[in-house]
N, C-alpha and C positions, 0 to 999 in steps of 0.2 A: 834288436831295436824295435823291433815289432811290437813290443811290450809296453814301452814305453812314451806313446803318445796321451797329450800331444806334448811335444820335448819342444819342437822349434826354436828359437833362438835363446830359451833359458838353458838350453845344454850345455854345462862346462867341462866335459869329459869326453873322449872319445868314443863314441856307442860301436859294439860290435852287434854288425848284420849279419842274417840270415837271406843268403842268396841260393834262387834255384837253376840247378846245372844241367840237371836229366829232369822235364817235367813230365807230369802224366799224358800228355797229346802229344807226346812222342814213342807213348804206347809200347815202352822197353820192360821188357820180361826178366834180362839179365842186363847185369853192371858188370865191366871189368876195371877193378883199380888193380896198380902197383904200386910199390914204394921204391924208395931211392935205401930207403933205409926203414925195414920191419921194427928195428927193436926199438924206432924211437914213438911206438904209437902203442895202443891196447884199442882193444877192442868190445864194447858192451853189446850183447846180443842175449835172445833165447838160447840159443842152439850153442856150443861151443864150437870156436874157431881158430884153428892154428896161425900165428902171425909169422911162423918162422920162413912162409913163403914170401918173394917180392913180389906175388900174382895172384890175387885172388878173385874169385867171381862169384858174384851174388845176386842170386832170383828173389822171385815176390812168394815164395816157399821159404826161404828164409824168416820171413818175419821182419821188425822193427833191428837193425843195424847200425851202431853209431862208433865212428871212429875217431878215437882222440888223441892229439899227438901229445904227447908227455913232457917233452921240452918246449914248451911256446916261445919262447925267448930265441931258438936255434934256428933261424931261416933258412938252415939250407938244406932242408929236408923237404919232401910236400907228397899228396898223393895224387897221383895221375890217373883221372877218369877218362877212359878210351872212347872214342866213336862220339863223340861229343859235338850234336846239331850247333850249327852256326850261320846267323842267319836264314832263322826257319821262314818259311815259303817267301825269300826274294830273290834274286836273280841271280846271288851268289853263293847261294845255300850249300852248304858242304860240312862233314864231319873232322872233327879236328880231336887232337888228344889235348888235355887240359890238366895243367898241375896247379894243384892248390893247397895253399897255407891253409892253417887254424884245422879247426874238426869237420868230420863228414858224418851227417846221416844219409843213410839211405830208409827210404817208409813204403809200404807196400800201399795200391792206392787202384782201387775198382780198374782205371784204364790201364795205370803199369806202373815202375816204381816212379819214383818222387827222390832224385837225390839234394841236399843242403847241403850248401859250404858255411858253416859260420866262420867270420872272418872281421878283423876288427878292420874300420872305415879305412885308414889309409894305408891298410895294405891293400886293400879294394880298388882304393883311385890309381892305385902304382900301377896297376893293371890295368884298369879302365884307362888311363890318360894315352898310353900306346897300345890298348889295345880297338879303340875309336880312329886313331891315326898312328903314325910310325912313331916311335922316337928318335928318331930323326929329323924330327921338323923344330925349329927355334926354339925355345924356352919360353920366351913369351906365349906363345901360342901355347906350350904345353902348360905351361901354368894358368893361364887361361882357361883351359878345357878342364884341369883338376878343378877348379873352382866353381866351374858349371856343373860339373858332375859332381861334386860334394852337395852345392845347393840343392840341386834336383831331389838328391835322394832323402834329402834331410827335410825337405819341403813336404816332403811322401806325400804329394798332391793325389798324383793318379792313383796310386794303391791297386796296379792292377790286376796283382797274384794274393791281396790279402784272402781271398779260400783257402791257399793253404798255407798262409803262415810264414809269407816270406816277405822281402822287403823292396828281393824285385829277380827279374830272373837274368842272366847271364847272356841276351841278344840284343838285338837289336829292339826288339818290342821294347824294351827298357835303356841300359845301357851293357854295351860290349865288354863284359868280362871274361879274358881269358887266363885268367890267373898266371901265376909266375914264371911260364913261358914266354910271356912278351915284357915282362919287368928289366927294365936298363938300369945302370946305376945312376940315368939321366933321370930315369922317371920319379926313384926312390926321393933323390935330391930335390925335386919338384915339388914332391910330395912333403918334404921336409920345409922345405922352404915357404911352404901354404898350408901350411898343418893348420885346419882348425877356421881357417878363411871360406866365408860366405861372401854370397851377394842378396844385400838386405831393400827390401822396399815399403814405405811405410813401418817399422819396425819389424815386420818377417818376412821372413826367411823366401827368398824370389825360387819360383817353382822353373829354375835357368833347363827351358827347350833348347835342344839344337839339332838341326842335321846337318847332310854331308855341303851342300849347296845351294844356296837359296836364288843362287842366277840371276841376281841384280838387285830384288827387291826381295826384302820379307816380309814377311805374313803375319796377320794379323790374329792371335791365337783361338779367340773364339769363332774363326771362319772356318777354323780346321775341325776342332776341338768344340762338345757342349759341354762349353764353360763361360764361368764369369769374363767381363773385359779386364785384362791385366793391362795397364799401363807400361811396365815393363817391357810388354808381349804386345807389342805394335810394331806396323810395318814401319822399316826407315828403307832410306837407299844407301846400298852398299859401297858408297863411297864417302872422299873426305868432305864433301856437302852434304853430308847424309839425310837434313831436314829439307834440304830443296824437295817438291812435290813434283811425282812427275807421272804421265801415262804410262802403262804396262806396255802396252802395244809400240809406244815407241823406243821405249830403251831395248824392247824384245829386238826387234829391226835394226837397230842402230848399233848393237852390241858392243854398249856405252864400257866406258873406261872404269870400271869397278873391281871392289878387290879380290870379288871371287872368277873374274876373269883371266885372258890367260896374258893381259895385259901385267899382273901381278904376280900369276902362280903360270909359269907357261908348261901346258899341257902334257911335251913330252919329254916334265919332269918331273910329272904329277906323282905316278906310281912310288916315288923314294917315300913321297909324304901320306898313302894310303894305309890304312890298316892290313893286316896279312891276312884277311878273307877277302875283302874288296876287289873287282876288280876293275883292271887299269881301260880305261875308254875315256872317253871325252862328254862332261858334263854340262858345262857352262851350255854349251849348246847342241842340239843333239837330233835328231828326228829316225824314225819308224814309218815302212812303208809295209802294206798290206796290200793283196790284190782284192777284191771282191771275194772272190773262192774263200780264199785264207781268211778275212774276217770272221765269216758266215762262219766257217768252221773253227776256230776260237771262240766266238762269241754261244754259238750251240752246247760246246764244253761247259762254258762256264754259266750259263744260267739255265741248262738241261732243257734247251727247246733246238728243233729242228727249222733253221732259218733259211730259206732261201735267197733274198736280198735285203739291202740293205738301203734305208732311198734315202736317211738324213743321219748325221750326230751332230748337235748344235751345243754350246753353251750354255743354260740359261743361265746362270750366275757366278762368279770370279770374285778370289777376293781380291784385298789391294794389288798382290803381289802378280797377278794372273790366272792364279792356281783354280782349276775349275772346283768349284764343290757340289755344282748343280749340272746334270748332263743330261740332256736328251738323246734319246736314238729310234727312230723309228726304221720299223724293217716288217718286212712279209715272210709269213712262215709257208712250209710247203703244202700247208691247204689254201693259199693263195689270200688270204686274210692278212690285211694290214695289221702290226702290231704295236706299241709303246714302252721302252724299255728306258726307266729314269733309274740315274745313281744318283746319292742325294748326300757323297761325302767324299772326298780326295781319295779316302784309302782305297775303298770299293772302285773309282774309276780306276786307280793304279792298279788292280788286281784282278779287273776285266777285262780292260782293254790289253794284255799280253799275255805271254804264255806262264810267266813266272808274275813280274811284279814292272809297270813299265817306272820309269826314272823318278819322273813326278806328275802333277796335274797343271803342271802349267804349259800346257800346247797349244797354238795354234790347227784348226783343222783346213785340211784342202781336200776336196774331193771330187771326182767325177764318175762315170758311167764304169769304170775299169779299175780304179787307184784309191786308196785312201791312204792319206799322209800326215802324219803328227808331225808337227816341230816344235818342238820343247825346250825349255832352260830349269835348270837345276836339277838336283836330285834329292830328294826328299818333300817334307812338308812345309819346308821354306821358315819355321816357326824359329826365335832369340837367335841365337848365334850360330852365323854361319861357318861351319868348320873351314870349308876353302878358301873364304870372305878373310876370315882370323887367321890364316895359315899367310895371306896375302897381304894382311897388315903386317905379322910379325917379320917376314920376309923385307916388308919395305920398314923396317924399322922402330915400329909402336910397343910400348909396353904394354902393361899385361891389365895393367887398369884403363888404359885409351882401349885396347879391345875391347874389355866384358862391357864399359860404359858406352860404347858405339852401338851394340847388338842388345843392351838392357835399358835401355830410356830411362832415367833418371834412378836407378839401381846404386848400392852405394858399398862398400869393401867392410865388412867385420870380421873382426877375431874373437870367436868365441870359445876354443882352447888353444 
């Protein structure tokens, strides 16, 4: 699909993508695939390679590798790429085994290899729709989420692997693809049943954000993102009044009756509806305690200065939804000199302030002589549709158009194959 911009809404065929599995910043020297079944693939290389193994491993001494499976039409075949990052640097980071439909390349690449899945679109969303969340959650909701994650990628707004050639990679940086591992005959049905369905705005194609949580309110897309104002991509409140205006601070407090609370999705039954890397805690509302000590020494890690106290973090600026994007922190380093330490975007405050990746950027701060205390809602960057918000509408009952039209502001349903 890469080839083919800009496609957007004159696309009347299913484009097959080019997704990356193993990137080069994961610095992998060797690959191990196996098959379910050798004889249904060949293999194009320099080097000649025996296929009569189900296990083979391939370095960046092999050269250019590309694997193709011979029956396209025959799904119950795939190839399983081992040790497979997921969820690279956030809290839930772990390596997982990964089988996938359609051809693989693997490409030799200055940091390490470079593997590709090409794979036509909706075999892609069978797996993205439960691999973002369970298949286990409603249909509405999962049909909702295919439909987001069709438009997203079809929008190819961000573009932000086009260096090497792909269309987007397999984590969270993008969308969750864990290929045919987590495909249900729910998800396939989903996938059938939305084949080919966007969400349109102004005649193209809506660039549909979402995360896991948006914790009452969502965000506003160019306070996260430098980008244009999407009208689609505006904060609403996560409820059946969703145009009422209202204070962050107060609904923060009040922890108002909304759909990603656990007034709609209650908490400890959250886990059934979480994806299989995610883990199970409590989002809607949440808080992190640090002592003095332990700050200084986080914060030293992460921006390579030797800190001794800490004497402010303030706010300077929030967007609708709460989410800081602008932070100050002042602190004394141990030549006893006052210092100034500003983040000037969500991702970087989430990435500083903990040891992995904290929840999101919407906290409240409390502090004194001894304690620093976040207390937070949501998880993510609060931007289109709230995964938990949607999980908590389909729960109480809404179709699958009253969701994506609740979290896309005037956005509107096409079939375009």
């Amino acid at each position: 699909m890469t080839d083919q911009k800009p496609y957007q809404h004159q696309i009347q065929s299913e484009p097959v993508l080019r997704i990356g599995i193993i990137l080069p910043i994961d610095r992998r020297k060797e690959i191990t695939v196996s098959f379910t079944n050798p004889s249904q693939y060949k293999i194009d290389s320099k080097s000649p390679i025996n296929l009569t193994s189900s296990k083979l491993k391939f370095s960046v001494d092999d050269g250019g590798v590309k694997i193709i499976k011979t029956n396209a039409k025959f799904d119950g075949y795939g190839i399983t790429v081992h040790n497979v990052p997921a969820g690279r640097g956030f809290h839930w980071e772990k390596n997982i085994d990964v089988t996938l439909s359609g051809n693989v390349h693997i490409i030799p690449n200055k940091s390490g290899l470079l593997l590709i899945n090409e794979v036509p679109l909706e075999k892609y969303l069978a797996s993205v729709a439960v691999s973002e969340m369970s298949g286990t959650c409603p249909t509405s909701f999962l049909e909702a989420q295919t439909i987001a994650a069709r438009s997203w990628i079809m929008a190819a707004a961000e573009n932000k692997h086009s260096e090497l050639g792909i269309d987007a990679c397999n984590d969270d940086c993008c969308q969750r693809y864990q290929g045919m591992n987590q495909m249900t005959s729910e998800s396939k049905a989903v996938c059938n049943s939305t084949s080919g369905k966007v969400l349109l705005y102004d005649n193209e194609i809506c660039d549909a954000r979402y995360s896991k949580s948006c914790g009452g309110l969502t965000e506003n897309a160019e306070n996260i993102w430098d980008m244009d104002f999407k009208p689609y991509l505006t904060s609403i409140y996560d409820s059946p009044e969703k145009k009422i205006q209202v204070d962050w601070q107060h609904w923060f407090r009040a922890a108002p009756d909304v759909f990603c609370s656990p007034s709609y999705v209650d908490e400890s039954e959250l886990h059934k509806y979480l994806g299989n890397v995610d883990k199970n805690s409590k989002y809607f509302r949440w808080s992190i305690k640090y002592s003095q000590k332990e700050l200084c020494e986080l914060l030293s890690k992460k921006i390579n200065v030797d800190i001794g106290r800490i004497v402010k973090i303030d706010a300077l600026n929030r967007g609708y939804s709460g989410r800081i994007n602008h932070l100050y922190c002042e602190y004394i380093n141990l030549a006893g000199e006052t210092k100034v330490l500003e983040l000037n975007n969500e991702y970087d405050i989430r990435k500083t302030l903990h040891p992995s990746f904290l929840y999101s950027s919407c906290f409240m701060i409390k502090m004194n002589d001894e304690l620093i205390e976040f207390y937070g809602a949501g998880w993510g960057h609060g931007v289109g549709l709230c995964q938990i918000g949607a999980l908590g509408m389909a729960l109480d009952g809404y179709s699958t158009e009253q969701i994506l039209i609740h979290f896309y502001s005037g956005a509107k349903l096409k079939q375009l194959y």
